[in-house]
C-alpha positions in Angstrom: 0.0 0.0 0.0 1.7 3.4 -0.7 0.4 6.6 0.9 0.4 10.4 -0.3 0.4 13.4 0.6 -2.1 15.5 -2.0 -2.5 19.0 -1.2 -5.2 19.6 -4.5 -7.6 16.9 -3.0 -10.3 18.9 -1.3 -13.5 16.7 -2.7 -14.5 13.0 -3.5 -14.9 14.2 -6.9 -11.0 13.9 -7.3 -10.6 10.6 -5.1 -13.1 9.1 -8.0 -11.0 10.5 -11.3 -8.0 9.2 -9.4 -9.7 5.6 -8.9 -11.5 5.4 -12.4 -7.8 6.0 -13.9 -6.3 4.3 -11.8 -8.9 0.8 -12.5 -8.0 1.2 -16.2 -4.7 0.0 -15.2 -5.7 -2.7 -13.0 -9.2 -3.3 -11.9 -8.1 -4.9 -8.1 -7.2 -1.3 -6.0 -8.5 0.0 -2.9 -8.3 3.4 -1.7 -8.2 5.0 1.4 -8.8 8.8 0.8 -8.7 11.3 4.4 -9.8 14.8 3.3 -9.0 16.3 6.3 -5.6 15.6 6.0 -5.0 15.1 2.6 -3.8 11.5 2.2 -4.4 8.8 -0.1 -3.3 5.7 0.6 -3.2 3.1 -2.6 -3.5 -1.2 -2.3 -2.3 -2.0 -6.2 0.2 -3.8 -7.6 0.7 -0.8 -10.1 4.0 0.8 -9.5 4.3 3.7 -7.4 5.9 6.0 -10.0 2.5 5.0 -12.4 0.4 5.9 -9.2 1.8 9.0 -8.6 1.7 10.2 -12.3 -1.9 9.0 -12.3 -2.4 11.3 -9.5 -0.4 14.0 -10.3 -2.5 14.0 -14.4 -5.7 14.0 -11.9 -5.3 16.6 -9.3 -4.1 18.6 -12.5 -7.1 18.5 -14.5 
């Protein structure tokens, strides 16, 4: 499981682009979003540098 730090997550709405893109890659994840503090943790076997580009492509949007 890998965890981040996302400062532009401040809705669900970007916890659900994130996991849509994310399923393309590989339909077994689970996420653990924490608005408050801004975390996402991520259960794949995706890499981590494909997570975090994932995210990055989302919270950009």
């Amino acid at each position: 499981m890998y965890k981040f730090k996302i400062e532009q997550m401040g809705c669900m709405s970007c916890v659900q682009y994130i996991e849509v893109e994310l399923k393309e890659l590989n339909k077994a994840i689970n996420l653990k979003p924490n608005l408050k503090a801004k975390t996402l943790e991520v259960g794949t076997t995706i890499s981590k540098k494909e997570v975090k580009r994932v995210i990055e492509d989302a919270c950009v949007r």
